[in-house]
N, C-alpha and C positions, 0 to 999 in steps of 0.2 A: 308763507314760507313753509315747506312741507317735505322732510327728509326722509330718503324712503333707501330702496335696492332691488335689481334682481339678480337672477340665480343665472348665468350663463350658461349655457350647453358645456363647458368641458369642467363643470361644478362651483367655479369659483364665484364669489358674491363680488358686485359692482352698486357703490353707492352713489347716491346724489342725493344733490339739493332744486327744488323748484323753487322758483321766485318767481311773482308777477298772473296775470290773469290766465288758465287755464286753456282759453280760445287764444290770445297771444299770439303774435309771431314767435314760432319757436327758434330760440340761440342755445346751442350747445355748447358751455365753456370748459377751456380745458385752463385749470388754476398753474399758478411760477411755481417755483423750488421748495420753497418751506414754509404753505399754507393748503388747502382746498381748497373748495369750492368756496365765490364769494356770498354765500347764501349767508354772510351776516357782515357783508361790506356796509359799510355805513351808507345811508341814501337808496341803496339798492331797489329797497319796496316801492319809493317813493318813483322812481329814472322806469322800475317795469311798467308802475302803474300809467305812467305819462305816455309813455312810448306805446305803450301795447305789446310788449313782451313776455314771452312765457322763457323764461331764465330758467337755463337747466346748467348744474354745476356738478362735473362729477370729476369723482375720486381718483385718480387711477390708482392701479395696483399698489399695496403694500400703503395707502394714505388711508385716515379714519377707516371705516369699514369693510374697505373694497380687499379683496382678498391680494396675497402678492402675488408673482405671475413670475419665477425663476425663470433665465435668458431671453427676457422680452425685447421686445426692438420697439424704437419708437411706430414704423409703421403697424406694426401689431395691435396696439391701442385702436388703430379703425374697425377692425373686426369687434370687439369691446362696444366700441359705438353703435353699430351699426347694428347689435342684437338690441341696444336701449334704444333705437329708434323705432326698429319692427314693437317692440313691447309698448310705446305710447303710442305707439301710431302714429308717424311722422313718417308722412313720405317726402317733403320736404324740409330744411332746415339749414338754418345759418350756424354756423362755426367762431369762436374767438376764442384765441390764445395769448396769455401773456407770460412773457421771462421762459422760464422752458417749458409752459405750456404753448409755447407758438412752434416749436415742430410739430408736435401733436398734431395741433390743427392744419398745421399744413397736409399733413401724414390725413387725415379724414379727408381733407381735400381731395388728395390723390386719390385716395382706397375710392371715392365716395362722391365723382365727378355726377352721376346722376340723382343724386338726392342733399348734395351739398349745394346752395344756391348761393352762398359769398364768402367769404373769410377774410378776418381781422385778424392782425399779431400786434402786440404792442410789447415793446423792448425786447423781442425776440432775441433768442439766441439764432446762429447761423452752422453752416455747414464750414464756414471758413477756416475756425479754429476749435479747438477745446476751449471753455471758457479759462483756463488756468497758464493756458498758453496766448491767452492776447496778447499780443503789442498793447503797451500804455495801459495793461488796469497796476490798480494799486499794487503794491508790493504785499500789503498785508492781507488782499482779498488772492493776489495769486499763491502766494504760499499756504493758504489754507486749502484753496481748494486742490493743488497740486498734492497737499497729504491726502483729501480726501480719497482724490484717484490712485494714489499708489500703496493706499493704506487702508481700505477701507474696513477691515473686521476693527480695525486700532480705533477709528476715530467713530464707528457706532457702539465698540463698547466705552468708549467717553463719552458720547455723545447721549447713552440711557442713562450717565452719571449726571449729567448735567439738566436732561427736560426737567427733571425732576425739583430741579434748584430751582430753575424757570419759572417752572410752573409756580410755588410758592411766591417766588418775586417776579413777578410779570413787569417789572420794572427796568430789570437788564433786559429784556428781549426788545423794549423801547431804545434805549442805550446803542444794542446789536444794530436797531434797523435806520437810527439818525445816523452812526456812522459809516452806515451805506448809501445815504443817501445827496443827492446833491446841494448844495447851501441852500436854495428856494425852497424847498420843499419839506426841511425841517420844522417848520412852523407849524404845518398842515400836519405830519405824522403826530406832533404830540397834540391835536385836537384829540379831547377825550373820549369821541366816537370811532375816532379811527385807529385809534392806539387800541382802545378796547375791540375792535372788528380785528385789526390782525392779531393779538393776543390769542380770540378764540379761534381764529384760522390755525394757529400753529398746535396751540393746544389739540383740536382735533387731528391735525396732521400729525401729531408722535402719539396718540393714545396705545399704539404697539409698539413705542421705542423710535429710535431716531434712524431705523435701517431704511424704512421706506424713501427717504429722502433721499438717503444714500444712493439705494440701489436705481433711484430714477436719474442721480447726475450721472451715473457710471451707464446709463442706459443715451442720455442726450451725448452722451462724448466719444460711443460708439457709434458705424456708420450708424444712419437712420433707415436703410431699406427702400429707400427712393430717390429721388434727384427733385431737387425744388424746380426743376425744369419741366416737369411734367404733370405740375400742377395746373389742370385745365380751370379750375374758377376762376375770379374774379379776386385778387387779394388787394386787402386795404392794411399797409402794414404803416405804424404810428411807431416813432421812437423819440426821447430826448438825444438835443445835441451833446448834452452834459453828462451824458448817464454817466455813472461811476463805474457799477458794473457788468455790462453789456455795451460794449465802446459802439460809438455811430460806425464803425468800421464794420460791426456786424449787418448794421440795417443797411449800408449802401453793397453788402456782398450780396445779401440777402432778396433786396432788389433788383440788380442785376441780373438773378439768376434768375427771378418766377416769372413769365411770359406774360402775365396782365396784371399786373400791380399799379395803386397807387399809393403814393410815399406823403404823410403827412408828419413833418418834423416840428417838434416842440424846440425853440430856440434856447430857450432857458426853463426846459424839462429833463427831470432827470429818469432815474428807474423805477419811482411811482409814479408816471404819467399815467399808467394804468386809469389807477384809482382817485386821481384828481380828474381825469376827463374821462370817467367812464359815461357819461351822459351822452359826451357828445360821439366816440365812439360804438355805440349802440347803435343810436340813431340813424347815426352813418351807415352804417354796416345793414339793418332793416329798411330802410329808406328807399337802399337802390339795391337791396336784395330780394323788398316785395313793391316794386310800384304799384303806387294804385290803393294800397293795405293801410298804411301809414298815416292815418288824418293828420295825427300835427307838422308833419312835415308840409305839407300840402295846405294848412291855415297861419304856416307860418311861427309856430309855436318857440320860445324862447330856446328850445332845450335844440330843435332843429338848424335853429339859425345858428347856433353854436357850431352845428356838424357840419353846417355849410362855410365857415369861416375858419374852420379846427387848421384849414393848411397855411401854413406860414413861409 
């Protein structure tokens, strides 16, 4: 695992994380709301090493070290990409996004129809509504984030009152992420790897305060600069039926809009389907975005057979 940056042409710094073997199939992931890169997800090393994946996790604007980027749009991010591509040398490359990292990757998609070779979104947000405006989410997750958008200098200067409290007790941000979570899945969050993996994801996600977070929902709840219509690859989008916060109403609008999609729904998954099936999701995703590349797919490997059974 090896975190690094570069210097974009209009000056500002973009960071990432690499995971997994160097020669790799390369996956560009774009991180949810209020972490980074999963370059310290729990298992990670172990899912690139099997698979054959070279995991690249980057920041976007205003997260850990990546510079902020004032009046961005989501499609803008693929420009962003598309300069870390030319710098590693990637003329080709797979895409995944989770939570509001899956416009992004759609947003690469589009920008990046010849050197995107597939894309994955899991519990994606959609073009449907603003997330604070859903039909059916919580009352207590829509009223937070409805201040966020209509308040936002209010609730990042709360919001740098409180990393701070976090940070010391890492214990409430456990607390924050079971009460978002769907009943199944609480068991799994408070495993002591995975509670410590999102801990440091958050941690590094406010090392400049709690604005970046901010300024990137206030960015997905604007248009996004594209139509999921016109995303020519190949998407593999994954959601729970359960989720709490990103209702299944997002992933069947979501669906209906991208012209080759296919839909793998967790029945009793909620909004970390992510990082419970990030194995099989991978896999998927590499599998039939380099045929031919993928030994364990092709000898049958436990982690493959999973990606071939993930649809319910």
């Amino acid at each position: 695992m090896a975190a690094a940056h570069i210097d974009l042409t209009d000056g500002r710094r973009l960071s990432y994380v690499e995971t997994g073997p160097r020669t790799g199939i390369p996956v560009i992931a774009c991180h949810g709301a209020i972490g980074t890169s999963l370059g310290r997800s729990a298992g990670l090393e172990a899912i690139t090493a099997d698979l054959g994946v070279r995991h690249i996790g980057v920041s976007r604007p205003g997260f850990a070290s990546s510079d902020p980027a004032p009046g961005r749009s989501v499609i803008s991010f693929a420009a962003d990409i598309r300069e870390l591509a030319d710098a590693l040398g990637l003329a080709r490359f797979a895409v995944v996004g989770v939570s509001a990292g899956g416009p992004y990757a759609l947003g690469v998609g589009h920008a990046l129809p010849d050197r995107v070779s597939r894309v994955a979104v899991c519990s994606s947000l959609s073009p449907l509504c603003a997330p604070h405006a859903t039909p059916g989410l919580a009352l207590r997750n829509r009223l937070g984030l409805r201040l966020l958008a209509r308040e936002p200098r209010l609730c990042a200067a709360v919001g740098d009152r409180l990393a701070p409290i976090i940070h010391r007790h890492p214990g409430l941000l456990a607390l924050i992420v079971r009460a978002g979570a769907a009943r199944d899945e609480r068991a799994a969050i408070s495993d002591c790897d995975e509670r410590e993996a999102v801990f440091a994801s958050f941690l590094e996600a406010t090392a400049r305060g709690a604005r970046g977070i901010i300024d990137d929902y206030l960015t997905c709840i604007r248009p996004w600069g594209f139509s999921p219509g016109g995303v020519q690859p190949e998407v593999d989008l994954w959601h729970g039926v359960v989720d709490p916060l990103v209702p299944i109403d997002h992933a069947l609008a979501l669906a209906a809009a991208l012209p080759r999609c296919r839909v793998f729904f967790g029945a009793d998954e909620g909004h970390h389907f992510f990082r419970r099936r990030l194995s099989a999701i991978l896999a998927k995703l590499v599998s039939v975005s380099q045929p031919g590349q993928l030994r364990p797919a092709e000898s049958g490997s436990p982690l493959a057979q999973r990606a071939r059974t993930a649809r319910r």
